[in-house]
PASEBA-1860 file (N, C-alpha, C; in nm, 3 decimals):
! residues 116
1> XXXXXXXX> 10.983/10.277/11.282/11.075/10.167/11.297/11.051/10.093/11.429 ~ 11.019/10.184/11.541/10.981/10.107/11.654/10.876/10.024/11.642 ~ 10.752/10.062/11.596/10.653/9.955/11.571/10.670/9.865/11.505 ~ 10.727/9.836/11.400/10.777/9.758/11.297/10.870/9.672/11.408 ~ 10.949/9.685/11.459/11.048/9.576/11.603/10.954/9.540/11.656 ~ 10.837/9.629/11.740/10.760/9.582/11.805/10.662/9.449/11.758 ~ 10.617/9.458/11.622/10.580/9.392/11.560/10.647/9.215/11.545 ~ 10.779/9.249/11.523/10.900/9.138/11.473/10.862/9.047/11.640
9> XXXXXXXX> 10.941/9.131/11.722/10.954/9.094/11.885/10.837/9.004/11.942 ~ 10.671/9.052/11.911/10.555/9.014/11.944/10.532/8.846/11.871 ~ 10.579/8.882/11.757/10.507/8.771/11.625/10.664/8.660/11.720 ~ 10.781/8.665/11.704/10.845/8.571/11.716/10.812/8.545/11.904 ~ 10.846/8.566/11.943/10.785/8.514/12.098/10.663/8.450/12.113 ~ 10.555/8.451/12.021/10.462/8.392/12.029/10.515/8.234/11.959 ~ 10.562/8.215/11.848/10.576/8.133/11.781/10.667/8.036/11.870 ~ 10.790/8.081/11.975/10.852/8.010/12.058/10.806/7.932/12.144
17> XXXXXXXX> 10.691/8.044/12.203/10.624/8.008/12.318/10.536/7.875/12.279 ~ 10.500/7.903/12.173/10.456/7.747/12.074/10.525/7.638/12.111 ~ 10.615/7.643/12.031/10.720/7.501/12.035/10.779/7.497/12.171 ~ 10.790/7.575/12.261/10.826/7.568/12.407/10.748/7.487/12.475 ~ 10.604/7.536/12.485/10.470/7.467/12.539/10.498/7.329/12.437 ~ 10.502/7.308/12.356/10.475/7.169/12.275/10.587/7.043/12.309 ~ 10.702/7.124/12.379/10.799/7.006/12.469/10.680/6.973/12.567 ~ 10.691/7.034/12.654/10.610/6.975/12.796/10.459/6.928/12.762
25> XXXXXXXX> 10.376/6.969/12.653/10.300/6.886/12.620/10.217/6.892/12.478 ~ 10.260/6.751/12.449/10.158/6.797/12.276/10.054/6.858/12.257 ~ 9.927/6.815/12.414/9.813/6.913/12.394/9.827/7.068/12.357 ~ 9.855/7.086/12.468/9.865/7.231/12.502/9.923/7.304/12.401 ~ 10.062/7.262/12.321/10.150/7.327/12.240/10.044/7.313/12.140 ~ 9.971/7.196/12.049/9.868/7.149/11.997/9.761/7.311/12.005 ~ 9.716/7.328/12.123/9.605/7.414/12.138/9.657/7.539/12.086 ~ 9.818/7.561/12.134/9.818/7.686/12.140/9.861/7.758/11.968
33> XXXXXXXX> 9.884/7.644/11.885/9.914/7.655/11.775/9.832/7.640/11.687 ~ 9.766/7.592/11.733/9.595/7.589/11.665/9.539/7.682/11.657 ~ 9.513/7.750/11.733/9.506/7.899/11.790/9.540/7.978/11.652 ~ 9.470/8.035/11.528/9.506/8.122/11.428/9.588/8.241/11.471 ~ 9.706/8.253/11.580/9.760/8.354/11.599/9.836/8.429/11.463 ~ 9.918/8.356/11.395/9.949/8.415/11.255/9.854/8.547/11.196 ~ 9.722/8.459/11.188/9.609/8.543/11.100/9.613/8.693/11.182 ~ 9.566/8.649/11.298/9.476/8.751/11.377/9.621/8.865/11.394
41> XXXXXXXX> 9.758/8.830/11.452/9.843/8.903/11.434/9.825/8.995/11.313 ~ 9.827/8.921/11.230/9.852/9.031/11.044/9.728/9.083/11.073 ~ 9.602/9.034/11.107/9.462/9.112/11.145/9.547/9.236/11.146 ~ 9.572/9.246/11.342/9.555/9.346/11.382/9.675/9.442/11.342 ~ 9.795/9.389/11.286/9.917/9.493/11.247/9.815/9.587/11.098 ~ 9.711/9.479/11.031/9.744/9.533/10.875/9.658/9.671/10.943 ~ 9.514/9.619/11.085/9.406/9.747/11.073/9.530/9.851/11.143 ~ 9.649/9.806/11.211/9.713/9.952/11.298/9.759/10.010/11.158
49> XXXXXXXX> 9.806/9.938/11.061/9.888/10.021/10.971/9.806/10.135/10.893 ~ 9.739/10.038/10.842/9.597/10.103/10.763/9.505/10.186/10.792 ~ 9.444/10.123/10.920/9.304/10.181/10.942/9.188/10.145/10.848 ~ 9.215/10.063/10.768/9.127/9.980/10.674/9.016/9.905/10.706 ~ 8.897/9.903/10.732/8.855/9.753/10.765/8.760/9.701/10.624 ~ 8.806/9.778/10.534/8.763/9.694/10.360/8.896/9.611/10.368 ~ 9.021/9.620/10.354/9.147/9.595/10.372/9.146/9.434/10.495 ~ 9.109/9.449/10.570/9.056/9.420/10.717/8.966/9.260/10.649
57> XXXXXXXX> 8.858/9.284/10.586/8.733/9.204/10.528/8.821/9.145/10.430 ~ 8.885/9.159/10.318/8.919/9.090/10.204/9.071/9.061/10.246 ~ 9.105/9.112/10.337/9.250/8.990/10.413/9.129/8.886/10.468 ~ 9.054/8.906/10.585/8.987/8.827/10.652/8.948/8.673/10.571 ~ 8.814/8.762/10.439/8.820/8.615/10.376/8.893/8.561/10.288 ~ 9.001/8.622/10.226/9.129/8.566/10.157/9.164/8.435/10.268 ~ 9.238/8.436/10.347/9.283/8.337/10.499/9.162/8.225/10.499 ~ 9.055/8.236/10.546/8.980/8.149/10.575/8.930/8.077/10.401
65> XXXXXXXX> 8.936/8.127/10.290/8.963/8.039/10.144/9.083/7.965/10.170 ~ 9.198/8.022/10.250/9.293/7.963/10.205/9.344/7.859/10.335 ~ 9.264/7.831/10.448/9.276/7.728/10.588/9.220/7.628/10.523 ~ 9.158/7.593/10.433/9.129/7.500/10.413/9.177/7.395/10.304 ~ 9.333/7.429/10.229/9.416/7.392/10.156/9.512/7.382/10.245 ~ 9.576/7.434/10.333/9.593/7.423/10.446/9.630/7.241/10.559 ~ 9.533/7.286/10.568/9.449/7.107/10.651/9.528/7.008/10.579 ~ 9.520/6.993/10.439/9.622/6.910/10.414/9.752/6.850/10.494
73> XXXXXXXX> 9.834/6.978/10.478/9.950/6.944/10.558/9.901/6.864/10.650 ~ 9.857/6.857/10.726/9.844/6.817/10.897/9.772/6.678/10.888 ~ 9.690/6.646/10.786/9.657/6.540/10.743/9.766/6.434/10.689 ~ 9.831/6.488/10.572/9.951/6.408/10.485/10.042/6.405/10.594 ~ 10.133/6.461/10.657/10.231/6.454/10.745/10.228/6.373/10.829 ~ 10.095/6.352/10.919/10.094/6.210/11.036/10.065/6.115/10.935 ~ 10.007/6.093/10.848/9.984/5.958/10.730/10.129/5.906/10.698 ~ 10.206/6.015/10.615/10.336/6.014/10.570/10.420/5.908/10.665
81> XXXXXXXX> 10.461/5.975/10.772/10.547/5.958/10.904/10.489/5.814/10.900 ~ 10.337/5.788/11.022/10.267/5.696/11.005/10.363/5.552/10.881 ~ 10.357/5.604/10.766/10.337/5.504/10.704/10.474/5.430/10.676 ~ 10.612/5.526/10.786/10.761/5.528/10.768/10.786/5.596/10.661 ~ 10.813/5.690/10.631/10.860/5.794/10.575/10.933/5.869/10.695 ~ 11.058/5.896/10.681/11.128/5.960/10.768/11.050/6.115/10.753 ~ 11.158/6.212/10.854/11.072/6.296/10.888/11.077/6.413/10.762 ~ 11.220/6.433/10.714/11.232/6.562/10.647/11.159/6.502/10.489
89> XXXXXXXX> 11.174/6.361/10.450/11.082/6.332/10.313/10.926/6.362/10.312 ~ 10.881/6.316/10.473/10.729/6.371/10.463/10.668/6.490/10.504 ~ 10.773/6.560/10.570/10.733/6.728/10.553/10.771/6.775/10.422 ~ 10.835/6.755/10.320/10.868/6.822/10.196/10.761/6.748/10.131 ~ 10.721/6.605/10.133/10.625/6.570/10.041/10.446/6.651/10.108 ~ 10.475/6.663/10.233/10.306/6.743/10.258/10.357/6.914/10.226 ~ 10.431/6.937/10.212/10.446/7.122/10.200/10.419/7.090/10.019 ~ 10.468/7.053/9.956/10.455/7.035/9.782/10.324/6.997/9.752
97> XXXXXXXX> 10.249/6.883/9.847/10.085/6.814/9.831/10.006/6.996/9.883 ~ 10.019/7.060/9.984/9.953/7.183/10.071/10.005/7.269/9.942 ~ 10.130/7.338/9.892/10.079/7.412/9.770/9.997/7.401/9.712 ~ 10.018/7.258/9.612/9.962/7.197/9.497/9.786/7.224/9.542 ~ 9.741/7.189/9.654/9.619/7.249/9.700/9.572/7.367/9.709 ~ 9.687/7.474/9.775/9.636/7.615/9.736/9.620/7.657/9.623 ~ 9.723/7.604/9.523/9.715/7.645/9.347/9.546/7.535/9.307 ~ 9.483/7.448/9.362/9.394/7.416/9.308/9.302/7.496/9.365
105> XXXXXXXX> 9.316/7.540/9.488/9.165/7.652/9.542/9.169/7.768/9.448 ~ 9.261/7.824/9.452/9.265/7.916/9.402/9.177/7.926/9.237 ~ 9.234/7.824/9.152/9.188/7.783/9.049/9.029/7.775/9.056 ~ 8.998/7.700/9.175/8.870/7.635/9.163/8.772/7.787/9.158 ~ 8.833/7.855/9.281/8.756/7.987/9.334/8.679/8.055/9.218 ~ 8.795/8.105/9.129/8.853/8.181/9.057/8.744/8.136/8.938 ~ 8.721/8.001/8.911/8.584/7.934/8.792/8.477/7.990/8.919 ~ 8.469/8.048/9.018/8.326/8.064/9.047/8.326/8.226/9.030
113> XXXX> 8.438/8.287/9.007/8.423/8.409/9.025/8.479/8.487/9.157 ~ 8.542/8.434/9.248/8.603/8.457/9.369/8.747/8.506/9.352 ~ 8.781/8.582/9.353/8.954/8.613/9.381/8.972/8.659/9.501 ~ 9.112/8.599/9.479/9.180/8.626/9.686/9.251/8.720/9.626
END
């Protein structure tokens, strides 16, 4: 149970420290969120839990199939905004466009023979 808090405690302080840094400056908050901390976190909790690194490899390239459905969002959202779309219509219209993309990778993968 302690590791599991420890876990909670680590993952949310990072994510603050995000949007904290991203008041005082878009770069930096920009960099630091850019930064795949999400991934590499679940990285390293799944190898403490496990001890897996087959587990380890097919999380690894599951994530990087799936950063690139992803990108969307971050694309549609400044376009959206950009084009006057207030804020909460063009984050719900890029989170629905960023599914609709993961359900097509997935699809696409999946005709080559790839499963995540």
């Amino acid at each position: 149970m302690g590791f599991y808090l420890t876990k909670i405690v680590v993952t949310v302080v990072l994510v603050v420290l995000a949007s904290e840094v991203a008041k005082r400056s878009s770069f930096l908050g920009a960099l630091f969120a850019s930064v795949p901390l999400v991934s590499v976190l679940a990285i390293v909790w799944l190898h403490i839990d496990t001890g897996s690194t087959e587990k380890v490899r097919t999380f690894a390239g599951s994530i990087f199939w799936l950063v690139l459905p992803s990108l969307v969002l971050f694309v549609s959202l400044p376009f959206l905004l950009k084009q006057g779309l207030s804020f909460y219509p063009a984050m719900t219209a890029s989170i629905l466009l960023t599914i609709f993309c993961y359900w097509l990778m997935v699809v696409v993968l999946a005709h080559f023979g790839i499963r995540l």
